[in-house]
C-alpha positions in Angstrom: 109.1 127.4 -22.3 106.5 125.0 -21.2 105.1 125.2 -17.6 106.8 123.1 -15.2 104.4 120.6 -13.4 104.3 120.8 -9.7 101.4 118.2 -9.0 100.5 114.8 -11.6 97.8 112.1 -11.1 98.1 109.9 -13.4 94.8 107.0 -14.1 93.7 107.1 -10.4 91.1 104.8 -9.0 89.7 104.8 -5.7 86.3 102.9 -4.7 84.5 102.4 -1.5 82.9 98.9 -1.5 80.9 99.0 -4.4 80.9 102.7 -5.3 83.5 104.9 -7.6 84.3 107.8 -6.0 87.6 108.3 -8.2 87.7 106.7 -11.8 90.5 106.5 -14.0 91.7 110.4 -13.1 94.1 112.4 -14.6 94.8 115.8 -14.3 98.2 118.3 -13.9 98.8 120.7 -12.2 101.2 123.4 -12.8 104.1 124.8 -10.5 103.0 128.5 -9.7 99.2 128.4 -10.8 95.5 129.0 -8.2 94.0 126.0 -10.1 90.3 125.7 -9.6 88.9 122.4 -9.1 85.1 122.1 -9.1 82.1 119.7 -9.9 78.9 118.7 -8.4 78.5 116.7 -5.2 79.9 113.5 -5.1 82.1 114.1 -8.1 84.6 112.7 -6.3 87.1 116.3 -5.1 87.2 115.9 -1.7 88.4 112.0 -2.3 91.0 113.0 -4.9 92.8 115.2 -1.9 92.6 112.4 0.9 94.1 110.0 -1.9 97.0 112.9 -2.6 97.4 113.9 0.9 97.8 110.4 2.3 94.5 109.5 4.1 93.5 107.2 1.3 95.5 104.5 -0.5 94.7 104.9 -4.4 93.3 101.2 -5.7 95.1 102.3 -9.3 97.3 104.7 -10.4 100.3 107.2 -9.6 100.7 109.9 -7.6 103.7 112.7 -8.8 104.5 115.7 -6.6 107.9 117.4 -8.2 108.4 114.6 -10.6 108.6 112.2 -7.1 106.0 109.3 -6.8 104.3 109.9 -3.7 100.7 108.0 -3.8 100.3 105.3 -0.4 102.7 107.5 1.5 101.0 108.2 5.3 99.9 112.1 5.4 102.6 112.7 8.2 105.2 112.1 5.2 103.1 113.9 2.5 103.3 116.8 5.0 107.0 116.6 5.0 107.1 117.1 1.1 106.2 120.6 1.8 102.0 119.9 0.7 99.9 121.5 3.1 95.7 120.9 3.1 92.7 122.8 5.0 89.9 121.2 5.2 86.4 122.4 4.7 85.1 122.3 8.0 88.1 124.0 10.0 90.4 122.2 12.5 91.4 124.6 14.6 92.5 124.4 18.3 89.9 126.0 20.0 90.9 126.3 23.3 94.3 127.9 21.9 95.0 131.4 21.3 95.5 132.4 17.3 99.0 132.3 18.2 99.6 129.4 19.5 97.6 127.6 17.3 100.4 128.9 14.8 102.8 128.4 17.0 102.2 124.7 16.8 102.5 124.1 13.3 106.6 124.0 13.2 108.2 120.6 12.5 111.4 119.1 14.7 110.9 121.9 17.6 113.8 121.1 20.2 111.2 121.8 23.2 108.7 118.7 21.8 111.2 116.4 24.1 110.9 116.3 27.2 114.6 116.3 28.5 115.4 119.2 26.3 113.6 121.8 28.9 115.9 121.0 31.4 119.3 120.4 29.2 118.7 122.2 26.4 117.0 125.6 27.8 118.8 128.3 25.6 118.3 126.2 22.4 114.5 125.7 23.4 114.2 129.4 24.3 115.9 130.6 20.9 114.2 128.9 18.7 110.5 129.2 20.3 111.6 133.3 20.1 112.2 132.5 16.2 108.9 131.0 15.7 106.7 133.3 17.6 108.4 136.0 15.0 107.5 134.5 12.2 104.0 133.6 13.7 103.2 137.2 14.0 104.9 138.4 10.6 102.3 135.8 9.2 99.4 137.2 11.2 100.5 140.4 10.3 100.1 139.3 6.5 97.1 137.6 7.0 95.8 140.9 9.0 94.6 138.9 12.0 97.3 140.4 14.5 94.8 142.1 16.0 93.1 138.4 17.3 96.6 136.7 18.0 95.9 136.7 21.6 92.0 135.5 21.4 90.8 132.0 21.2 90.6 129.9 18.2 87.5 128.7 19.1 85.5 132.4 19.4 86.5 133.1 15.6 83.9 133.8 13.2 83.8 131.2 10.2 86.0 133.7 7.9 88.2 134.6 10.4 88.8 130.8 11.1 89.5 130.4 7.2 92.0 132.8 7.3 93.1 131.4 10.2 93.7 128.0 8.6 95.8 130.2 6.0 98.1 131.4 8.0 98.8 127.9 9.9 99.8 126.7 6.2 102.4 129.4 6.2 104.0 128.2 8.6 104.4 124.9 7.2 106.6 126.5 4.2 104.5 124.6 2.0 105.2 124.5 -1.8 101.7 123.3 -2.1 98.5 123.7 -0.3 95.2 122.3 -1.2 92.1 124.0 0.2 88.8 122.6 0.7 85.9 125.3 0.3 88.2 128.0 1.7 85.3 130.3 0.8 82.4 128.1 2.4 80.7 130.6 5.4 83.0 133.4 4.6 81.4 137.0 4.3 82.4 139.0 1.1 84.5 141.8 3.2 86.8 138.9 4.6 86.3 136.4 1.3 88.6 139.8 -0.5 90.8 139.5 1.9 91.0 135.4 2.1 91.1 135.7 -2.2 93.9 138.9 -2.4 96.2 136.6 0.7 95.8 133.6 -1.6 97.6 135.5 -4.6 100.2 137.6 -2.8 100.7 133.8 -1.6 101.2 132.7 -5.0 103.1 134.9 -6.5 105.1 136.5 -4.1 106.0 133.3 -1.8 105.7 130.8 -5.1 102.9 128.7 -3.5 101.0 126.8 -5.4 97.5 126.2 -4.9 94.7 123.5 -6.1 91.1 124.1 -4.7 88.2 122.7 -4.2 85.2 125.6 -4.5 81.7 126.0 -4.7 81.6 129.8 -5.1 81.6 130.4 -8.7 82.8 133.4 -8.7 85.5 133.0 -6.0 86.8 130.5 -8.6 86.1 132.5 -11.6 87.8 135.6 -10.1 90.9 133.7 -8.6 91.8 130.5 -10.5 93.4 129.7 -13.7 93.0 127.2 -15.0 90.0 126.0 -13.7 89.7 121.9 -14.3 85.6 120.4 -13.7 85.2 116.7 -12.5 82.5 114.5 -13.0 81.4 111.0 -11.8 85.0 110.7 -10.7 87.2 112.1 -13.4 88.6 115.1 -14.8 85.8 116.5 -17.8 86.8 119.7 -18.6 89.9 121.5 -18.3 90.4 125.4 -19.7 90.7 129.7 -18.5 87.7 130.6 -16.5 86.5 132.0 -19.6 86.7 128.7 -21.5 84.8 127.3 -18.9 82.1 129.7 -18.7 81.4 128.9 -22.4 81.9 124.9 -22.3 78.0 123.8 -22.6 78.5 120.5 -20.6 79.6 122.4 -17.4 77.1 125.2 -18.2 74.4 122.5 -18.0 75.7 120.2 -15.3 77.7 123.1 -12.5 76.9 126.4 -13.0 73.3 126.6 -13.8 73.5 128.9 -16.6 74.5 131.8 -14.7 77.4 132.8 -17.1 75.2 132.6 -20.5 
């Protein structure tokens, strides 16, 4: 049975004046995979998830996310199709404790209006007892209960990735896309960022497409792993495919895998 796409770009364009950061790129990706999406600087990744997420309108091409077309939709409505992104230089709210930073993530919460915490107490109180729940379940998984009551802000780098992880749990997402999720992370907490990421996958169905530099983050974690270059997809394969393909060998990974 052949593997159901969860993610399509289809010819995708997207310049900035006179420069080509995306050009004419395709890719798929499937429902249920850790797909690996790497390539040198300025190979136009990070651009390809601000056209998919919303933050840029494609020039060209189409934009499929369960079979729906999605591309020039605003992020607040790409968020509501259930895709979730991190970005590689972490957004948290510093001044907020861990919790509440998850806390916050929650769409259509009763208490967000005004009038509703003098009319609507119970409801307000019930649900934001339902959320800190599943806020701390998801700490738990993420093993930073230990931190839920300490500022965002006073995180180490790792910690903050994981962090970020957990905050796209609690957006139910059927997608997430992360940006570097291994950038500044120490080994002992890039095991734990890598073994949350499957469990993720396979046991809550999430898929995931990232961006990495850490080759063997990616090697170790994704499959399939697709390269980009000068804007568009140039490789596709198994991490073992792409340890062999000479053109990446050259251009990425500097011959460490020969």
């Amino acid at each position: 049975m052949a593997e159901k796409s969860m993610l399509e770009i289809k010819e995708v364009d997207k310049s900035f004046g006179g420069l080509m950061a995306v050009c004419n790129c395709s890719l798929d990706v499937k429902e249920g995979s850790i797909t690996g999406l790497i390539g040198p600087n300025g190979a136009g990744k990070t651009t390809l998830f601000n056209v998919i997420t919303g933050h840029y309108k494609p020039d060209k091409g189409k934009i499929f996310f369960q079979g729906e077309e999605i591309n020039g939709l605003p992020p607040h409505h790409i968020f509501k199709k259930k895709i979730y992104r991190t970005f590689q230089i972490t957004r948290e709210f510093a001044q907020m404790t861990v919790l509440e930073n998850l806390m916050l993530i929650p769409e259509h919460q009763v208490g967000e209006k005004i009038w509703n915490t003098w009319f609507r107490q119970g409801a307000v109180k019930k649900q934001e007892k339902a959320i800190k729940e599943k806020a701390l379940e998801v700490l738990e998984f993420v093993e930073l209960i230990d931190l839920k009551d300490e500022y965002a802000g006073s995180l180490s780098g790792g910690q903050k990735k994981l962090l970020e992880l957990a905050r796209s749990m609690m957006a139910d997402p059927r997608m997430v896309l992360l940006d570097e999720p291994g950038a500044g992370v120490n080994r002992t907490l890039m095991g734990k960022l890598i073994d949350n990421i499957r469990k993720l996958c396979e046991e809550k169905s999430i898929t995931f497409l990232l961006i990495e530099h850490d080759m063997d983050l990616v090697m170790n974690l994704c499959n399939p792993v697709i390269v980009m270059s000068e804007g568009k997809k140039l490789a596709e394969g198994t991490p073992e495919e792409i340890k062999r393909n000479k053109k990446v060998l050259e251009a990425y990974l500097g011959g460490q895998y020969r």
